[in-house]
C-alpha positions as CSV (number, residue, x, y, z in Angstrom):
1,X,-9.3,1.6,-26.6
2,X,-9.2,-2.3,-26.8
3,X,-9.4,-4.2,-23.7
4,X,-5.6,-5.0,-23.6
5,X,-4.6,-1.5,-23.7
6,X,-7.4,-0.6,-20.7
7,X,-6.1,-3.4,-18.7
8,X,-2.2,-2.5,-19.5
9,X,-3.1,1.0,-18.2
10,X,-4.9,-0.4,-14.7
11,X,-2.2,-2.7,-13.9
12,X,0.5,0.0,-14.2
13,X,-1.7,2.2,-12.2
14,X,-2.2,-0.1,-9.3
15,X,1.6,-0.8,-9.2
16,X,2.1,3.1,-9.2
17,X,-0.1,2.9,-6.1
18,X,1.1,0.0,-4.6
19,X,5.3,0.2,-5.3
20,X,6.3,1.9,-1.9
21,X,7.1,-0.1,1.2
22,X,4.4,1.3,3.6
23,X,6.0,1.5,6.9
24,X,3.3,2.1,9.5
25,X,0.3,1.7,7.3
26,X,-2.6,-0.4,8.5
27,X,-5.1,-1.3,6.1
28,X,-8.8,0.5,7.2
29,X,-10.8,-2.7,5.2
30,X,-10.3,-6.2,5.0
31,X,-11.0,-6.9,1.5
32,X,-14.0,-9.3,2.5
33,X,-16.3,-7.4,5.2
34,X,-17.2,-4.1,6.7
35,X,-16.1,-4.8,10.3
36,X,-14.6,-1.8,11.4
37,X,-16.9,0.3,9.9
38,X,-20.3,2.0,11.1
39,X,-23.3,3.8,9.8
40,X,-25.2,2.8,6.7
41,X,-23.3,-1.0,6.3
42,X,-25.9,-2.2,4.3
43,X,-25.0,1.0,1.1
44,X,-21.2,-0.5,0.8
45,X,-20.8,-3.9,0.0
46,X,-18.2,-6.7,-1.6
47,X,-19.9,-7.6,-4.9
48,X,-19.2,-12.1,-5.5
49,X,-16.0,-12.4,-6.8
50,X,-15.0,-9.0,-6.5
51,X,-13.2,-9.3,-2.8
52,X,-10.4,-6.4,-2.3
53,X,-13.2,-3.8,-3.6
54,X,-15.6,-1.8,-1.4
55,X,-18.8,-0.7,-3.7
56,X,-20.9,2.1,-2.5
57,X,-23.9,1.3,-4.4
58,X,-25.7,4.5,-3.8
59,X,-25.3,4.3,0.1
60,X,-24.6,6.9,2.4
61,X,-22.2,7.3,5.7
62,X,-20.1,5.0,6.5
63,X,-17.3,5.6,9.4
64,X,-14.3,3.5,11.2
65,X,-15.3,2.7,14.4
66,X,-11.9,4.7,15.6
67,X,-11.2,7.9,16.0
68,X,-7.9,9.7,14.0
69,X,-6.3,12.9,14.8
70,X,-3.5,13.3,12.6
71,X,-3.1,10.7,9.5
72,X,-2.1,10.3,6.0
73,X,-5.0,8.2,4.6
74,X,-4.3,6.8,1.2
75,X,-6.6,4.8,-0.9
76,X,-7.9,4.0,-4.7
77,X,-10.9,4.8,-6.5
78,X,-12.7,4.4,-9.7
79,X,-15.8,6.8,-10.7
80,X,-18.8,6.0,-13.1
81,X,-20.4,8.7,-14.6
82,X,-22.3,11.4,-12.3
83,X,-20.3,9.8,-9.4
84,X,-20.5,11.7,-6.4
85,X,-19.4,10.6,-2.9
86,X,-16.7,12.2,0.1
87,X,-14.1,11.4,2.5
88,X,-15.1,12.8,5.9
89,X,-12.1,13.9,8.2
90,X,-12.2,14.3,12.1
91,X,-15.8,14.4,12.2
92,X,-18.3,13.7,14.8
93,X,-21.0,10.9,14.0
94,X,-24.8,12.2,13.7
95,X,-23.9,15.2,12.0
96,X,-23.4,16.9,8.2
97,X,-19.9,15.9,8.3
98,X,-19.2,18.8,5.6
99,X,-19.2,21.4,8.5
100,X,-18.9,19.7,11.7
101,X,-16.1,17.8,10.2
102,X,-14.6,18.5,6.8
103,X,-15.4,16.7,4.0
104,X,-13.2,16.3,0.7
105,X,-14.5,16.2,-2.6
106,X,-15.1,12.5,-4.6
107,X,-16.5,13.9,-7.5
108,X,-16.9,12.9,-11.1
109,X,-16.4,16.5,-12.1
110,X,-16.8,15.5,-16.2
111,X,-20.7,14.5,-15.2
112,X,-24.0,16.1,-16.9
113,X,-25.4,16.8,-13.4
114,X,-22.2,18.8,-12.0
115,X,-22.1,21.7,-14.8
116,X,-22.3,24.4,-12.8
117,X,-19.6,24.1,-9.8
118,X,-18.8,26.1,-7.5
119,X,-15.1,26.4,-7.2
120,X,-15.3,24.6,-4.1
121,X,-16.9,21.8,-4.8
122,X,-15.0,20.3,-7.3
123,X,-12.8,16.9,-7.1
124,X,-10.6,17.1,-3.9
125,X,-11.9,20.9,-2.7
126,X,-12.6,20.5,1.4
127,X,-15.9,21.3,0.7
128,X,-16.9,24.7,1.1
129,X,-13.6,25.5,2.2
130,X,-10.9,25.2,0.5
131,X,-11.2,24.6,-4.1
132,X,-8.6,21.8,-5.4
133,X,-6.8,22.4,-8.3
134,X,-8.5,20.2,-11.4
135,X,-7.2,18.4,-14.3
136,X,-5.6,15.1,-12.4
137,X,-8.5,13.2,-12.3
138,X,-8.7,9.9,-14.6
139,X,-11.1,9.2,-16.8
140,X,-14.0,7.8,-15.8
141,X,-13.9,4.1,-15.6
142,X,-9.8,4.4,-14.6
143,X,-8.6,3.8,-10.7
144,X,-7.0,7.2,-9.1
145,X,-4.7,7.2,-6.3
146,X,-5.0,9.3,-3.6
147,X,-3.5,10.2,-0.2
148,X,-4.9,13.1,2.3
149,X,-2.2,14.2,4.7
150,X,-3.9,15.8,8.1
151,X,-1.7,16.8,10.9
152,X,-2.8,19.7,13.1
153,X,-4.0,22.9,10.8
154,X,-2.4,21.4,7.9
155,X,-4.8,19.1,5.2
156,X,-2.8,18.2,1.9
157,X,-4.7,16.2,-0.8
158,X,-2.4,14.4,-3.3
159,X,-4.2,13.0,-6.4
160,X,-2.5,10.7,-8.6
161,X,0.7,12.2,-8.1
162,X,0.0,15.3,-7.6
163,X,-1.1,17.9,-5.1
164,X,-4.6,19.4,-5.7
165,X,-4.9,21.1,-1.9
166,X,-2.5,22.3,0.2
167,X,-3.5,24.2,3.5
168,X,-3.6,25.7,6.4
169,X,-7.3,25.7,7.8
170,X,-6.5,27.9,11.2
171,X,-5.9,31.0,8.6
172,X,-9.0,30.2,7.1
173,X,-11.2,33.3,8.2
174,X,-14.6,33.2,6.3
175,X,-15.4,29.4,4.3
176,X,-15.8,30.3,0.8
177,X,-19.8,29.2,0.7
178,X,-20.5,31.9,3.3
179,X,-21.5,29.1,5.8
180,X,-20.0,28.3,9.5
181,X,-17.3,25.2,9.3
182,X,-16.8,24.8,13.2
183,X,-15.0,21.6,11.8
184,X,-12.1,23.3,10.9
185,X,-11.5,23.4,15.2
186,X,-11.7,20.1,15.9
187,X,-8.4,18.2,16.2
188,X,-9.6,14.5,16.0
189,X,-12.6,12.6,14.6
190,X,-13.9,9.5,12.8
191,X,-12.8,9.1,9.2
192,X,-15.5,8.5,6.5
193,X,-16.9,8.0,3.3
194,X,-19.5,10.0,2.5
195,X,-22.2,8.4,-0.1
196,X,-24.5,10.9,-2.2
197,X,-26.6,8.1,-3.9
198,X,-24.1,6.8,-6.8
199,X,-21.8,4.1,-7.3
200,X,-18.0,4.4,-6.2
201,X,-15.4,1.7,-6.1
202,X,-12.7,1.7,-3.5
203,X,-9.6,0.2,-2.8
204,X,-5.8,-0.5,-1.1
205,X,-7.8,1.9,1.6
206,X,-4.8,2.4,4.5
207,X,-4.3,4.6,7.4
208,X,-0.9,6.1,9.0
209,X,-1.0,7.8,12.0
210,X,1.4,10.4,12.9
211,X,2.7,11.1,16.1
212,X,5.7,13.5,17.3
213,X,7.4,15.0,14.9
214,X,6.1,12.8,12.1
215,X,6.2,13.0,8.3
């Protein structure tokens, strides 16, 4: 593909991601620093010139400093190959945030090193948990657009359009790995991304928390 085609193709992603009025949405990074942001600072950084993006360049943990209950959390990311990384929901800090919190799936599912998946741990899955449905990720290289809906027992992931998860974690009665997920109690948390040693880019990263009867 030449270069004008690629770039035709980001710009009318990004203005997929970014045509709705946001009403209520508060942006989780300032474009420039990490401040409001804990745990391994020194993995993510803003490369020179490249101010708006947060690079995990093979970090690890990284939290807000605040603590979310129930949320829709909607950001962009692009993948290289072998990418592997997480969002961490309502988790405690000093723990595996995949079981003491959940974790969702950021996961270059295409890679050489990821050819024998579980079902689970594939793009978008709450790991362990809950398997996300595949075939909406980009190809590597491209920005996807996310959005992870949390309120009470209820966790949606919506990937570029279209919803890869969609349930209800208090009917959940044994995790699908077998393993104990005491996460899947807890009703608020820090939010996270969750670094495995690889490079992810991310972007337009915004918060909306829901209160009453919400959306």
């Amino acid at each position: 593909m030449c270069h004008t085609a690629f770039l035709g193709l980001a710009l009318a992603a990004t203005a997929a991601c970014a045509a709705e009025t946001e009403e209520g949405f508060v942006s989780l990074f300032d474009g420039k620093t990490l401040e409001g942001w804990q745990g391994d600072t020194e993995g993510y950084v803003v490369e020179p010139g490249r101010e708006g993006i947060l690079v995990c360049k093979k970090g690890g943990h990284i939290f807000t400093t605040k603590e979310y209950s129930d949320f829709i959390l909607r950001f962009e990311f692009r993948l290289e190959p072998n990418s592997n990384n997480g969002v961490g929901i309502r988790t405690p800090l000093g723990v595996n945030p995949a079981y003491q919190g959940m974790e969702i799936q950021i996961l270059d599912n295409t890679g050489s090193r990821y050819q024998n998946l579980k079902p689970y741990q594939f793009h978008g899955s709450i790991y362990g948990v809950v398997p996300a449905k595949r075939g909406f990720l980009k190809p590597v290289g491209q920005w996807n657009c996310e959005e992870i809906y949390c309120r009470g027992s209820h966790v949606r992931v919506t990937l570029n359009g279209h919803v890869i998860v969609d349930a209800d974690i208090s009917k959940i009665e044994e995790p699908m790995d077998g393993r104990p997920h005491p996460g899947l109690k807890r009703t608020k948390g820090y939010i996270g991304f969750l670094g495995h040693g690889s490079r992810v880019e991310f972007r337009n990263i915004r918060i909306k928390e829901l209160k009453g009867n919400g959306r």
